[in-house]
N, C-alpha and C positions, 0 to 999 in steps of 0.2 A: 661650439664651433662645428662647422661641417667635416665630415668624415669619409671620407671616397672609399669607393670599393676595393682599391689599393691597398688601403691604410688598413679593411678589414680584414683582406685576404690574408696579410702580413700576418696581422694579430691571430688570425685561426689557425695559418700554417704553425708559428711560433708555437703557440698554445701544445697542437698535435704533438709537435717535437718534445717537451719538456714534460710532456703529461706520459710519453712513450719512448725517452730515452734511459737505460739502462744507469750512463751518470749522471750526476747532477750537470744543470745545463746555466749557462752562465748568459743572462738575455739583455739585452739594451734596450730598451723602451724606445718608442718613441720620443719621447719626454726628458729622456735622458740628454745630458748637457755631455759635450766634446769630450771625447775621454776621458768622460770619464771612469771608466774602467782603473783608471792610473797603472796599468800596465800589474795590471793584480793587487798591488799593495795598499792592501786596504786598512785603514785607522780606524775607522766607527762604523762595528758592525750590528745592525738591527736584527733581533730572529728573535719573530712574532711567531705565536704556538697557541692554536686552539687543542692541545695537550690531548690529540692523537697521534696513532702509530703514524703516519707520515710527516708528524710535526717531530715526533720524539727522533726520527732516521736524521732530521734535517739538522737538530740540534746538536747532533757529533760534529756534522759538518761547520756549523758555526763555531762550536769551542773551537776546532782545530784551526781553524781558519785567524782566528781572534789569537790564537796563543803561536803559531807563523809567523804573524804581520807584528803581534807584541800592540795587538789593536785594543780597544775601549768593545765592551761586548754589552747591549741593552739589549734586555730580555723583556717581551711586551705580549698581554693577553686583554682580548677585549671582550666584555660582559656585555650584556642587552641594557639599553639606556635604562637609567633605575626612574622609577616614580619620584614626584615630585619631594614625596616625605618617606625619605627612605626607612623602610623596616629594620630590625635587628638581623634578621635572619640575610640580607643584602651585606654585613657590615660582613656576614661566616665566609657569603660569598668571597669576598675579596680578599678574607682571610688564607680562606682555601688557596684561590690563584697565586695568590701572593707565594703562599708554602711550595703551590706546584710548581712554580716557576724556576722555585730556586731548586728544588729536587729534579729539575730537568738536566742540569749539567753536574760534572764531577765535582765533587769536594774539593780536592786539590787546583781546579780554577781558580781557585778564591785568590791564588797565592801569586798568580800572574796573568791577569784581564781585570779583579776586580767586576767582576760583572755586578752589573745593577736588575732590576725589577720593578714593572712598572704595569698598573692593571688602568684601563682605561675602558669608557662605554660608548656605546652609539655602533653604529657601520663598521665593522672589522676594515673594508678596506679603506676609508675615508682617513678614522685611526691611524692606521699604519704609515700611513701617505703625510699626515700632520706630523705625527711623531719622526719620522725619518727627516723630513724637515726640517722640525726644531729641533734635534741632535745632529744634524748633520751628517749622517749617516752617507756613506759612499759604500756601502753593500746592504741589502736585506736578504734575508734566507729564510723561506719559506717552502712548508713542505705541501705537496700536492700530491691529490689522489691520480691513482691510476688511469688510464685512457680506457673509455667501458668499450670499447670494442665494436664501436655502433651500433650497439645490443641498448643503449640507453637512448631518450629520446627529450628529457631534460638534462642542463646541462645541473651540475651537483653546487651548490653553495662554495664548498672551498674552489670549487675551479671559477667560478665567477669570482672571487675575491683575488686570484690569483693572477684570474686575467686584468682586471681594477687596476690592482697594483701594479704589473708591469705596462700596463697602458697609461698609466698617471707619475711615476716613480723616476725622480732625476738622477737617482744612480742605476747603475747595474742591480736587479734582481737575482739569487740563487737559487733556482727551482730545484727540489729534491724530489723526486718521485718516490712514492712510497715504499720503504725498506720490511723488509723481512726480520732481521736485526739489525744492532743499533752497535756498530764496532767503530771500535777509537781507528781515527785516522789521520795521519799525522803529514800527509801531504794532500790536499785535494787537487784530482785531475777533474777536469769538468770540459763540455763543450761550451762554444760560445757561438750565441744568433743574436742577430742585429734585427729588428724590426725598425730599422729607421729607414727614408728611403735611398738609395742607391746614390 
């Protein structure tokens, strides 16, 4: 579909905000359907982690979020598409994700979210966007690197996957900007931007 200058500006200014704001920032897609924000109370929450420091910041935010709401909590990592005849050494892979996934959030989760875990391959954001989908997810939480300061001149991988997903993504997005530590938090305050148009 065509994309006007508008729609872009939108999506950059957004970007800037969540790449550069101190809390996590709470974004509307374009894509995103009629409140659905549901006035915060979120049921099924997705928080996808390529199992760095700004994914590990983001994943507090999702437990707490998921254990507030008394919400369903899908935990999702996406690996590079495997070869046709998959190796032994691909099966460790997924062994591994699988193990990091679940050592991303607290032990005592287990006992009120039930969180699940779930390793998938191809486009991290294509991924994330099908999966949210068929779970039905009305929140994803995703962490994002820091804003380079206009000192960089490519934009970085996770920020293109980051801007993907909230340009394609029918719920609300939770962008976490990269944390220093990873502290339990039991009420999230967050901003909120709409990229949709006025």
């Amino acid at each position: 579909r065509h994309i006007g200058a508008d729609a872009i500006m939108r999506d950059s200014v957004a970007e800037e905000i969540y790449r550069r704001a101190e809390p996590p920032v709470l974004v509307i897609g374009p894509e995103a359907l009629g409140e659905s924000h549901n006035a915060g109370a979120f049921r099924r929450i997705l928080f996808a982690t390529d199992f760095s420091s700004q994914s590990a910041g983001a994943g507090s935010f999702a437990v707490s979020l998921a254990e507030e709401n008394y919400a369903k909590l899908l935990l999702l990592h996406v690996l590079p598409r495997r070869s046709a005849q998959p190796k032994p050494a691909e099966t460790d892979t997924i062994a591994n994700a699988m193990h990091l996934l679940h050592e991303a959030i607290p032990r005592d989760a287990q006992f009120w979210c039930r969180p699940e875990a779930t390793v998938r391959f191809g486009d991290p954001s294509a991924q994330i966007l099908e999966l949210a989908s068929d779970f039905g997810a009305d929140l994803i939480v995703l962490g994002v690197r820091n804003a380079c300061c206009g000192r960089c001149s490519e934009p970085k991988p996770a920020s293109t996957v980051a801007r993907s997903v909230v340009g394609g993504a029918k719920c609300p997005v939770l962008a976490v900007r990269g944390m220093r530590s990873h502290p339990t938090v039991f009420r999230v305050n967050c901003h909120l931007i709409s990229t949709q148009p006025a």
